[in-house]
C-alpha positions, -999 to +999 in steps of 0.1 A: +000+000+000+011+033-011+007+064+014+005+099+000+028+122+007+003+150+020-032+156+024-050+164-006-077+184+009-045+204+028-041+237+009-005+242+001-003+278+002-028+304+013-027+336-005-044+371+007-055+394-019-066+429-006-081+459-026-068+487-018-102+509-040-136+502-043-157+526-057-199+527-056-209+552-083-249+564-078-274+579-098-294+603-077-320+611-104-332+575-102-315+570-066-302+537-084-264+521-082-243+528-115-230+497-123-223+501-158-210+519-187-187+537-170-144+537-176-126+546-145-091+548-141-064+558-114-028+572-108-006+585-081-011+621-077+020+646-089+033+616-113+033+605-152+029+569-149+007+547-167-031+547-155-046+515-145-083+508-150-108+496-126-125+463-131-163+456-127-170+434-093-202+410-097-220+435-072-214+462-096-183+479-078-157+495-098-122+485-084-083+483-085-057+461-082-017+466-091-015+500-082+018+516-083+031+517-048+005+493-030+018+457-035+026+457+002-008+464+012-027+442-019-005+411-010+002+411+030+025+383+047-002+356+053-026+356+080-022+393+088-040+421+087-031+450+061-045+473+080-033+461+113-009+488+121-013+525+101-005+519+065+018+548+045-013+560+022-002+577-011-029+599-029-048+589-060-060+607-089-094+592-098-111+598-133-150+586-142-159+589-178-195+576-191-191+559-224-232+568-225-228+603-220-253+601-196-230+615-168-208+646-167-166+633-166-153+636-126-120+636-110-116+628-073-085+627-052-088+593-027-057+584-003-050+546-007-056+523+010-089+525+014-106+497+039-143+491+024-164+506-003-158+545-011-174+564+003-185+550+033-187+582+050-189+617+039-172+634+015-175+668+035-194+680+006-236+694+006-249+664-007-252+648+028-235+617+054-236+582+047-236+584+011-246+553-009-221+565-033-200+585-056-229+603-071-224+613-106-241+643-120-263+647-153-248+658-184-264+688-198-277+666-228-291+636-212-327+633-226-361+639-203-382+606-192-417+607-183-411+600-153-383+625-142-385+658-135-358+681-152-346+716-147-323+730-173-303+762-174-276+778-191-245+794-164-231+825-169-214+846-141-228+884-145-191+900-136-170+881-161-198+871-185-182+840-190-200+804-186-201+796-150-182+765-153-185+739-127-211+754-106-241+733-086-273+738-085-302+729-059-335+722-067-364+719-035-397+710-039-421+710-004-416+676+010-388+665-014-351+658-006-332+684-023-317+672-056-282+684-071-271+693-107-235+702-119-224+725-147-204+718-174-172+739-183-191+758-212-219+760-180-247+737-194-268+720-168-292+697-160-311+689-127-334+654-132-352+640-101-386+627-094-417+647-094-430+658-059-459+642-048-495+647-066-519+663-048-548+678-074-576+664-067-603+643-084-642+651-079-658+634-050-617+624-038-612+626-002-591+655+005-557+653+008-559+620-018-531+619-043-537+615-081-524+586-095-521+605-130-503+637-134-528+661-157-521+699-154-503+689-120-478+718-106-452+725-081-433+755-067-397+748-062-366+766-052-336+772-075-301+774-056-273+774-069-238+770-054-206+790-073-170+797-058-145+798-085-118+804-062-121+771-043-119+750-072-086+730-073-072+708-100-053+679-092-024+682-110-022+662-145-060+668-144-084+690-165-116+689-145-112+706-104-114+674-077-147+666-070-146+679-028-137+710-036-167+713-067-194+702-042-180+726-012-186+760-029-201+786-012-237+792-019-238+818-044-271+845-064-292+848-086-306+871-108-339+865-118-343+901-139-311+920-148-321+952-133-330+934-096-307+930-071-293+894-069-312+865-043-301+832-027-327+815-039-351+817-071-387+807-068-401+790-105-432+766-108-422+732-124-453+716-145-454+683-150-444+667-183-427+700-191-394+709-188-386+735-165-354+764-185-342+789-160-338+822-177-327+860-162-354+876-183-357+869-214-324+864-225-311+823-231-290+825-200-290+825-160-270+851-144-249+838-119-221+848-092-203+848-057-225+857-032-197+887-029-206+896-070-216+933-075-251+932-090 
């Protein structure tokens, strides 16, 4: 009788793979995971090498592997923790393009490692703590659905009369979460969220019913916009400015007629099935600025 050498069902060698990113992109107009179509990629900050390019996860994740830097981290000694004493971290450039040009193009800077799925906390930004994700804002040209509300608007700062690149834009409705736009750099937006609740009613309806259908329905919402050119940084080897710095802007004004005096906030009624251009007067642009801007 022949004895084997080993056990079989004795794994010769275990080997520990860590990620050091993992990125959750999210839609907020459809509050919906973005789990496709998308080509991200990644470098060291302040460097020419190579990018390297996420992969898809089955969950829909975008993440990295190989990193310049990081093998220490992505292949520990066995049976220890990556993360058990303080890593060195080294800073990223990320970069988010839509091949569907549904989404405006992003650049964030993330320090690496990163234990879990980014973001799992805040990004010190507007938009909120305990994000579900990296949301990605609407390109100005990404059709209208039936069943999405959409505010467009063409930015254009009122002291340099140039396109308000990269500013945001709020949109409230009573009773609805505040939903987020981002300009492009010739300062095309576009804001798409769900309509507010219905609340017209039918004949012989109990008050206070909502219709199912949406008819003549209107809304009054409340335009804000947020616009600091001056805090807008660009990573270097970038084009676009890092997304924290985009989405902490001071709030900026409006001018809803040229001859007023600007305001925080603009008031417009939003009809359903239409879509709802912002316009100072009757000119094809929105007039824009700091909140320090000379009217």
């Amino acid at each position: 009788m022949t004895l084997p050498l080993f056990d079989v069902r004795t794994p010769l060698e275990r080997l520990t793979i860590f990620t050091p990113l993992g990125i959750r992109f999210w839609d907020a107009a459809w509050s919906t995971q973005v789990s496709e179509g998308l080509t991200v990629t990644a470098r060291p900050q302040g460097t020419r090498q190579a990018v390297a390019y996420a992969f898809r996860t089955a969950s829909g994740v975008y993440a990295f592997q190989g990193l310049p830097g990081l093998r220490a981290v992505e292949y520990p000694p066995q049976d220890t923790d990556p993360f058990g004493s303080p890593p060195a971290t080294r800073c990223f450039v990320v970069e988010v393009t839509d091949q569907e040009r549904r989404f405006l193009p992003m650049v964030l800077s993330v320090e690496l490692p990163y234990r879990g799925i980014f973001p799992t906390g805040t990004l010190g930004s507007p938009l909120g703590h305990r994000l579900p994700g990296v949301y990605l804002f609407s390109s100005p040209t990404r059709p209208a659905v039936p069943s999405l509300a959409v505010v467009r608007a063409q930015l254009v700062d009122a002291v340099t009369h140039q396109p308000a690149a990269h500013a945001l834009m709020t949109v409230r409705a009573s009773g609805q979460a505040v939903a987020y736009g981002l300009a492009d750099e010739r300062g095309g937006i576009a804001v798409l969220f769900p309509y507010p609740a219905f609340t017209a009613m039918v004949g012989g309806s109990p008050p206070g019913t909502p219709l199912a259908t949406g008819g003549l329905q209107h809304w009054e919402v409340s335009i804000g916009v947020r616009y600091e050119p001056a805090v807008l940084t660009i990573p270097p080897g970038a084009t676009l400015p890092d997304l924290r710095s985009t989405v902490s802007q001071a709030p900026g004004v409006i001018w809803a007629t040229v001859a007023s005096q600007p305001s925080s906030l603009l008031s417009a009624e939003l009809i359903f099935g239409q879509e709802l251009v912002l316009r100072t007067d009757e000119t094809s642009v929105l007039l824009i600025g700091a909140a320090a801007s000379p009217p």
